[in-house]
OpenMM code with the backbone's topology and positions (N, CA, C; nanometers):
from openmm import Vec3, app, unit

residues = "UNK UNK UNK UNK UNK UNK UNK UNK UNK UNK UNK UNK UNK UNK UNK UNK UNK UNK UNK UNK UNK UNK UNK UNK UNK UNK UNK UNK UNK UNK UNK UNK UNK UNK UNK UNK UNK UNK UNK UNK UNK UNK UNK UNK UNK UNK UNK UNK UNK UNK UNK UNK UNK UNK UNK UNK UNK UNK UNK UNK UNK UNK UNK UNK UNK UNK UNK UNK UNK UNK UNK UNK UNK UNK UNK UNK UNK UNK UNK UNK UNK UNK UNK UNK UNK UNK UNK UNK UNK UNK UNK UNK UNK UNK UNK UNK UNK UNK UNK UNK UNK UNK UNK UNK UNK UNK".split()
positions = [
    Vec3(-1.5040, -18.7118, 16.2540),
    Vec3(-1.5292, -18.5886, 16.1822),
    Vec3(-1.3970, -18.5151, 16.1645),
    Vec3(-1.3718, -18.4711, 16.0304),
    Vec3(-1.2438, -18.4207, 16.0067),
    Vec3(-1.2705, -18.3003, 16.0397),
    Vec3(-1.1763, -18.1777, 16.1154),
    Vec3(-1.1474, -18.0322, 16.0671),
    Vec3(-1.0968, -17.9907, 16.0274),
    Vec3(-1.0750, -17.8626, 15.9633),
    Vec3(-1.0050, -17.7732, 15.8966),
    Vec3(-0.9268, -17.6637, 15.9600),
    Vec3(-0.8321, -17.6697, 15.9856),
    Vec3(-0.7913, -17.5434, 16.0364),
    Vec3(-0.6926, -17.4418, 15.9438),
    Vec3(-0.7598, -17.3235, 15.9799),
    Vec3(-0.6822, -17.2319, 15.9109),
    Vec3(-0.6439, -17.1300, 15.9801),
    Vec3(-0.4987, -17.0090, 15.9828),
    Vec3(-0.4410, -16.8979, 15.9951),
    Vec3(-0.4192, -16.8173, 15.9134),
    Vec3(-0.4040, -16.7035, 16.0101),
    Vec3(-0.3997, -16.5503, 15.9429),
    Vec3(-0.2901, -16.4574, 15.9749),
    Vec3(-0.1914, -16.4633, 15.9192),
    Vec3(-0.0448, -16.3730, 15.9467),
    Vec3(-0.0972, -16.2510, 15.9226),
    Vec3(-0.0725, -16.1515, 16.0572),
    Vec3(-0.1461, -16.0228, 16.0825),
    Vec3(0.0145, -15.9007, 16.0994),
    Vec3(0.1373, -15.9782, 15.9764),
    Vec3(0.2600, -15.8616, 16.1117),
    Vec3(0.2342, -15.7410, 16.0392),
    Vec3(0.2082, -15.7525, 15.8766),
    Vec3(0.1835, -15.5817, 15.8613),
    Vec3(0.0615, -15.5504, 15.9181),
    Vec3(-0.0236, -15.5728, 15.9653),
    Vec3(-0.0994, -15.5036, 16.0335),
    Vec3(-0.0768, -15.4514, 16.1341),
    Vec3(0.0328, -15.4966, 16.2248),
    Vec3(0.0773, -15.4985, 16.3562),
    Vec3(0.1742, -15.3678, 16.3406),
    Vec3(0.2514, -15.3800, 16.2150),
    Vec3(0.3345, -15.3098, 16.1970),
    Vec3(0.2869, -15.1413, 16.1969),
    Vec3(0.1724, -15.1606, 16.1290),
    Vec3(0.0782, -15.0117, 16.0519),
    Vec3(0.0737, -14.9844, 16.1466),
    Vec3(0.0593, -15.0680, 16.2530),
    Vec3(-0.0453, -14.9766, 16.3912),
    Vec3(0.1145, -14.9032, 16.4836),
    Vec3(0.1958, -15.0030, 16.4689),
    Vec3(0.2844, -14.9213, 16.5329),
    Vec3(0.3706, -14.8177, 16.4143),
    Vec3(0.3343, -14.8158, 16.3590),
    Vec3(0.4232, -14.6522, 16.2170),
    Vec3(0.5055, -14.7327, 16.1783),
    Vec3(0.5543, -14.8476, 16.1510),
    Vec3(0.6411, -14.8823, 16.0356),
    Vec3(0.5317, -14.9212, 15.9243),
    Vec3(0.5634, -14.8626, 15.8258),
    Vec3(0.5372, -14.9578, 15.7027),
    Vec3(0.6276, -14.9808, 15.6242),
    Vec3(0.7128, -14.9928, 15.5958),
    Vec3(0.8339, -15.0415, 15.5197),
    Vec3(0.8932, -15.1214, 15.5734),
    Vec3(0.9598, -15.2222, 15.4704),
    Vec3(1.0461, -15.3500, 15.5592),
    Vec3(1.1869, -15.2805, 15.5568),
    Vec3(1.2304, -15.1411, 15.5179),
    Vec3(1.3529, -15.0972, 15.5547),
    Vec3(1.2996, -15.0692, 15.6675),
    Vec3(1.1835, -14.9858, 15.7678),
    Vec3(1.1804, -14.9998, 15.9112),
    Vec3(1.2037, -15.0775, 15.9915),
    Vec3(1.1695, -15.2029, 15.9695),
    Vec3(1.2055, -15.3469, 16.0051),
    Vec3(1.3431, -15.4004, 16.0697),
    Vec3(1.3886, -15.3547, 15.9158),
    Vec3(1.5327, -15.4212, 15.9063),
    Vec3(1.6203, -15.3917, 16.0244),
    Vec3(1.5664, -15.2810, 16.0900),
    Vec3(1.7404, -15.2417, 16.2186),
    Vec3(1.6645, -15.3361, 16.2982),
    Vec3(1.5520, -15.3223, 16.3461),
    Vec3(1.4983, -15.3366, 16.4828),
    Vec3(1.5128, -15.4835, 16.4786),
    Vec3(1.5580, -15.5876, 16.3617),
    Vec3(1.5723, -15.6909, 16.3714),
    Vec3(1.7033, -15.7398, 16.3983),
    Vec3(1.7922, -15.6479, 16.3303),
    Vec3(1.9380, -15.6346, 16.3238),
    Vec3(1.9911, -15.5986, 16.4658),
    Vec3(1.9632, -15.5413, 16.5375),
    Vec3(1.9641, -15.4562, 16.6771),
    Vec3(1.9353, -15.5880, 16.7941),
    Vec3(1.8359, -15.7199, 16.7151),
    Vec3(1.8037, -15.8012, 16.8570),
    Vec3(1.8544, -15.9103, 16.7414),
    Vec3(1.9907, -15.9009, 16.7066),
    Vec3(2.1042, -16.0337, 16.6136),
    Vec3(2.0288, -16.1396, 16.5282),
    Vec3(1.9301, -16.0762, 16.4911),
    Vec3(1.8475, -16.1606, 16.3614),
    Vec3(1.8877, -16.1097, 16.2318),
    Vec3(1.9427, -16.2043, 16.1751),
    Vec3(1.9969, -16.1087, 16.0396),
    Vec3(1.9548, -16.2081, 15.9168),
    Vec3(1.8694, -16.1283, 15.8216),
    Vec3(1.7844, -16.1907, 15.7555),
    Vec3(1.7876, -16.0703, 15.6340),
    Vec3(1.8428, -16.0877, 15.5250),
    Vec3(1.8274, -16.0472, 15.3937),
    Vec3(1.6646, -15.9754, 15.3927),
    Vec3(1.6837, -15.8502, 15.3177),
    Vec3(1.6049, -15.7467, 15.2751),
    Vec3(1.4621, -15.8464, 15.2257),
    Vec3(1.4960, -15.9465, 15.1218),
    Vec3(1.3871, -16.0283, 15.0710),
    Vec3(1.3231, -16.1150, 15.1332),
    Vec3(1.3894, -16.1296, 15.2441),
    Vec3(1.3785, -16.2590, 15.3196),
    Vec3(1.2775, -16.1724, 15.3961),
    Vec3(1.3026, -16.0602, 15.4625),
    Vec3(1.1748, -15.9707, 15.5627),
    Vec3(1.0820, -15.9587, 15.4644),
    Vec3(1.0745, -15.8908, 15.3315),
    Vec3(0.9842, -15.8325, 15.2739),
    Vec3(0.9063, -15.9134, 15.2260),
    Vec3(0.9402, -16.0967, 15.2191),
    Vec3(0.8501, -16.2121, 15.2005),
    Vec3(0.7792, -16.2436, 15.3530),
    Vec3(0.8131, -16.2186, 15.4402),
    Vec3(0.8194, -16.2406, 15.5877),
    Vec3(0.6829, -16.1453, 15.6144),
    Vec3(0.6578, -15.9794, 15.5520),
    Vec3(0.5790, -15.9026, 15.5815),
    Vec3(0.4775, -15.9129, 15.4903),
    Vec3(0.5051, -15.9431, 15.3211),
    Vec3(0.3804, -15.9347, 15.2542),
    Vec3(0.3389, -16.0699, 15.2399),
    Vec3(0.3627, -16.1640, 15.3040),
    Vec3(0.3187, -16.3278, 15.2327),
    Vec3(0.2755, -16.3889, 15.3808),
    Vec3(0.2544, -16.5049, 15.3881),
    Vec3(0.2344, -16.5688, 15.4944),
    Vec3(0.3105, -16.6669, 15.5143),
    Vec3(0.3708, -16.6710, 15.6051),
    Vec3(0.5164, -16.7968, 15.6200),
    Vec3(0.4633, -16.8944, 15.6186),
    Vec3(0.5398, -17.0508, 15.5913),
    Vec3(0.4602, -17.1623, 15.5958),
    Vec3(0.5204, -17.1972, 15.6774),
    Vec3(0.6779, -17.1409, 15.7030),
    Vec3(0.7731, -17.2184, 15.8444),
    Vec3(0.8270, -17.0686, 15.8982),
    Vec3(0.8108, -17.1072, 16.0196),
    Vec3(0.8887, -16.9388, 16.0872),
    Vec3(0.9828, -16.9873, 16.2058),
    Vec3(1.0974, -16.9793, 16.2113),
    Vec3(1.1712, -16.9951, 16.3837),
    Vec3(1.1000, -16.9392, 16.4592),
    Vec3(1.1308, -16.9873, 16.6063),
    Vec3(1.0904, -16.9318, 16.7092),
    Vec3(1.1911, -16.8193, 16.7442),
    Vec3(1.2855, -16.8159, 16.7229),
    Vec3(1.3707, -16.6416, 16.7658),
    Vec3(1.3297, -16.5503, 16.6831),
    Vec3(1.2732, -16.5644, 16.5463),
    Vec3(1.2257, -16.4944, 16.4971),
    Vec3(1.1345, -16.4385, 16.4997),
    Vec3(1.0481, -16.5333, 16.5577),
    Vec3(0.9072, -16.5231, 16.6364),
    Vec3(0.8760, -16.4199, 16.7407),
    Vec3(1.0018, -16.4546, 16.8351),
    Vec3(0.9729, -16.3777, 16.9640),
    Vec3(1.0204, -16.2470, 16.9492),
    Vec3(1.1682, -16.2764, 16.8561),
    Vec3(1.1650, -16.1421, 16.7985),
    Vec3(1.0748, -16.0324, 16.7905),
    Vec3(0.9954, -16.0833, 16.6765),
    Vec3(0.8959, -15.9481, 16.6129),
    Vec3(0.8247, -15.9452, 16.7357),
    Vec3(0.7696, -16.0586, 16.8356),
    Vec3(0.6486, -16.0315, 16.9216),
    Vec3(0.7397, -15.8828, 16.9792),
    Vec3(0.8995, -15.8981, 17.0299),
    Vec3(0.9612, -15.8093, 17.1361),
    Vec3(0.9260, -15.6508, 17.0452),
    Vec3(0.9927, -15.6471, 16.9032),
    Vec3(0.9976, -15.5193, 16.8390),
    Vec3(0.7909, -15.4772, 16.8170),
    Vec3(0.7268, -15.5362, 16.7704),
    Vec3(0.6187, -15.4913, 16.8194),
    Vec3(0.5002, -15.4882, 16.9127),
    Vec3(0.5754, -15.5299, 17.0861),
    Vec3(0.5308, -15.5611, 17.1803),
    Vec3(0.3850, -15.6072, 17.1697),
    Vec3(0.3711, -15.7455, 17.1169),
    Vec3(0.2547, -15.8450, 17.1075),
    Vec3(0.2790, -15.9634, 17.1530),
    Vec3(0.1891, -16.0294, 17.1472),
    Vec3(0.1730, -16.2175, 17.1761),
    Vec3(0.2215, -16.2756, 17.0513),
    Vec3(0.2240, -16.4049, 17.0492),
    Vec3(0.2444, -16.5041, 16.9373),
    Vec3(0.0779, -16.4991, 16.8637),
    Vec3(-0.0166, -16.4775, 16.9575),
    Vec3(-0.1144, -16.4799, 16.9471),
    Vec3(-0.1469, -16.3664, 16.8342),
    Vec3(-0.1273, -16.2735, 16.8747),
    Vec3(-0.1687, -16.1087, 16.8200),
    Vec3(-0.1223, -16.1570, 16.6283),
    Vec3(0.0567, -16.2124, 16.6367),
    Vec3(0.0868, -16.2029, 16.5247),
    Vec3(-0.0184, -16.3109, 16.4395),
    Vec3(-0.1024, -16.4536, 16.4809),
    Vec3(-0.1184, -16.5412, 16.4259),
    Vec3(-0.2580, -16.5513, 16.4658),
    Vec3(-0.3426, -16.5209, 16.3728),
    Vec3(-0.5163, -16.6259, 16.4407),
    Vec3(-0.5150, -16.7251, 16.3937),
    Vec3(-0.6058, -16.8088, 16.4907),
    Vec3(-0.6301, -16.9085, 16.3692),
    Vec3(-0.7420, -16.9385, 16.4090),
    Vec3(-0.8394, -17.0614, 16.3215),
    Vec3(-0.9683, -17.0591, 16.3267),
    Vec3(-0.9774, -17.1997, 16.2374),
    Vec3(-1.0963, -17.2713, 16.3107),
    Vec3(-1.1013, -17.4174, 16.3256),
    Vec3(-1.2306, -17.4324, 16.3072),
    Vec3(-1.3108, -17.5072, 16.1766),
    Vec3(-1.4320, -17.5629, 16.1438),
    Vec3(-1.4112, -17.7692, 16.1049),
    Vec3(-1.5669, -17.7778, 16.1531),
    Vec3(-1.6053, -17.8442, 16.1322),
    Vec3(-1.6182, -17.9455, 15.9671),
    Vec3(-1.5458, -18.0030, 15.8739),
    Vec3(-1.5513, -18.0340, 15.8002),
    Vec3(-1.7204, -18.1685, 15.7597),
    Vec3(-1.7450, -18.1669, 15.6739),
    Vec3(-1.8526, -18.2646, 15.6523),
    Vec3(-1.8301, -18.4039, 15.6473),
    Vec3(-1.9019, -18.5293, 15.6838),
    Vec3(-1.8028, -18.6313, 15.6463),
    Vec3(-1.7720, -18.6405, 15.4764),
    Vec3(-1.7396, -18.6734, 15.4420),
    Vec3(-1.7384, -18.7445, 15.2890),
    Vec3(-1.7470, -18.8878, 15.2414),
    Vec3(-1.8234, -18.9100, 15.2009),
    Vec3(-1.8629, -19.0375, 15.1701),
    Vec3(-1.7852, -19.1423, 15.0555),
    Vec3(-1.7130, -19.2376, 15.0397),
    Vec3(-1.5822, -19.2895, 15.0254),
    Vec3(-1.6843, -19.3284, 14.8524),
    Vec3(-1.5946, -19.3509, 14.7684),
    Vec3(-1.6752, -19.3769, 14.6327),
    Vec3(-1.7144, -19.4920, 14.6379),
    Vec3(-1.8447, -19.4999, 14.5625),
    Vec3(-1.9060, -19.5493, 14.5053),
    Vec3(-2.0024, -19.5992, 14.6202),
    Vec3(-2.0100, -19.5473, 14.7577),
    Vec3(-2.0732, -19.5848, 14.8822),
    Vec3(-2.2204, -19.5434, 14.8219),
    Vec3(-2.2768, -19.6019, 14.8727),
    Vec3(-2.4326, -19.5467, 14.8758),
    Vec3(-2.4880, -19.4595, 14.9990),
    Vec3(-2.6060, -19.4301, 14.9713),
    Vec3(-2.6950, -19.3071, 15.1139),
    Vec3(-2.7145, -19.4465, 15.1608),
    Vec3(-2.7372, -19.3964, 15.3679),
    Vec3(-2.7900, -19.5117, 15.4339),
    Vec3(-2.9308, -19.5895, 15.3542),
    Vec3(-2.9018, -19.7170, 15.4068),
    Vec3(-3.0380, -19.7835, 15.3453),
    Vec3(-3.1442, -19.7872, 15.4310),
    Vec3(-3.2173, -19.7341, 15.3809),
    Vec3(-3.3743, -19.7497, 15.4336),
    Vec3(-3.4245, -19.8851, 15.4580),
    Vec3(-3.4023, -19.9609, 15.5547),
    Vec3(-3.4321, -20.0914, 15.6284),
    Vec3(-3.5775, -20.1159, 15.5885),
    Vec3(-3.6846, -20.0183, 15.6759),
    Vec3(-3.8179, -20.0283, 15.6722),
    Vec3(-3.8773, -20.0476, 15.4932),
    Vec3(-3.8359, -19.9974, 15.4161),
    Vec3(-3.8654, -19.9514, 15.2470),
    Vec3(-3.8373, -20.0921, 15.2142),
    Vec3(-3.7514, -20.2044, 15.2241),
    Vec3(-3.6555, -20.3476, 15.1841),
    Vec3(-3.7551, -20.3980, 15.2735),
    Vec3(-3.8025, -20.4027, 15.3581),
    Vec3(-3.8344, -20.5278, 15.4617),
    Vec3(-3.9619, -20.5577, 15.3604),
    Vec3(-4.0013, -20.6802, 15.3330),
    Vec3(-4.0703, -20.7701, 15.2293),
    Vec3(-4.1940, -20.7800, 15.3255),
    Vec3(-4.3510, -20.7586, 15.2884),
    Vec3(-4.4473, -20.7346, 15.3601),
    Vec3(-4.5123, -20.8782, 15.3744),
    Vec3(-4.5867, -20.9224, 15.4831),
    Vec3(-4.5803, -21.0423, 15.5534),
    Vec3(-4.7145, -21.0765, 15.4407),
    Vec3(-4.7337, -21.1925, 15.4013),
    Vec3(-4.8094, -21.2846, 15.2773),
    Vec3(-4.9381, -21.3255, 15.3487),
    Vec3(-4.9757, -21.3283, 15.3220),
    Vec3(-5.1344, -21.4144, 15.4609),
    Vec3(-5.1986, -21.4878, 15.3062),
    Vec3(-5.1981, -21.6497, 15.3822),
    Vec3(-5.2338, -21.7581, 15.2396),
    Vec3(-5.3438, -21.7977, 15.3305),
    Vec3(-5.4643, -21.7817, 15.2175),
    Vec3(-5.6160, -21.8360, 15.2631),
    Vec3(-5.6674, -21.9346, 15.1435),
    Vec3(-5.7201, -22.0640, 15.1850),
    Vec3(-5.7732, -22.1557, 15.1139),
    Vec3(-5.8661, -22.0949, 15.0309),
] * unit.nanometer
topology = app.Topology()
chain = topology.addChain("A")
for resn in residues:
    res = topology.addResidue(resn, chain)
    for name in ("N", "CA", "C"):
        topology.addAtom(name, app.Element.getBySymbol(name[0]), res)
């Protein structure tokens, strides 16, 4: 059975709760712990969802908005259906095929 997993980048949320909303707020508190990362580079970082993130960067933000790796990232894991490969058929009904027994009388 295949799953699906999916995440949810939560840092502006994290951010709101602690009073920054601007990625010029950002910018020192990143600059201050030697992460130095272009204005666009944060403001893709806060409104988008990364597909690759460092880990100093990581622990970074956890330090400037005292959270987990956890807090910044959910994630959440279902059950996918199987899928049935083409041109497969539904199981076969054995009992429906089995050929009914003949009884021969003179």
């Amino acid at each position: 059975m295949s799953r699906q997993i999916s995440y949810r980048w939560r840092l502006r949320e994290l951010m709101a709760a602690r009073g920054m909303f601007t990625v010029a707020e950002l910018m020192p508190h990143l600059t201050e712990r030697g992460i130095t990362l272009s204005s666009s580079q944060v403001h893709r970082l806060v409104s988008g969802t990364p597909e690759r993130l460092s880990l100093p960067v990581l622990a970074t933000l956890c330090d400037i908005l005292d959270c987990t790796p956890t807090d910044l990232i959910t994630t959440s894991a279902q059950n996918l259906p199987a899928r049935r490969a083409a041109g497969e058929e539904a199981p076969i009904n054995l009992a429906a095929r089995r050929p009914t027994r003949v009884r021969l009388t003179r």
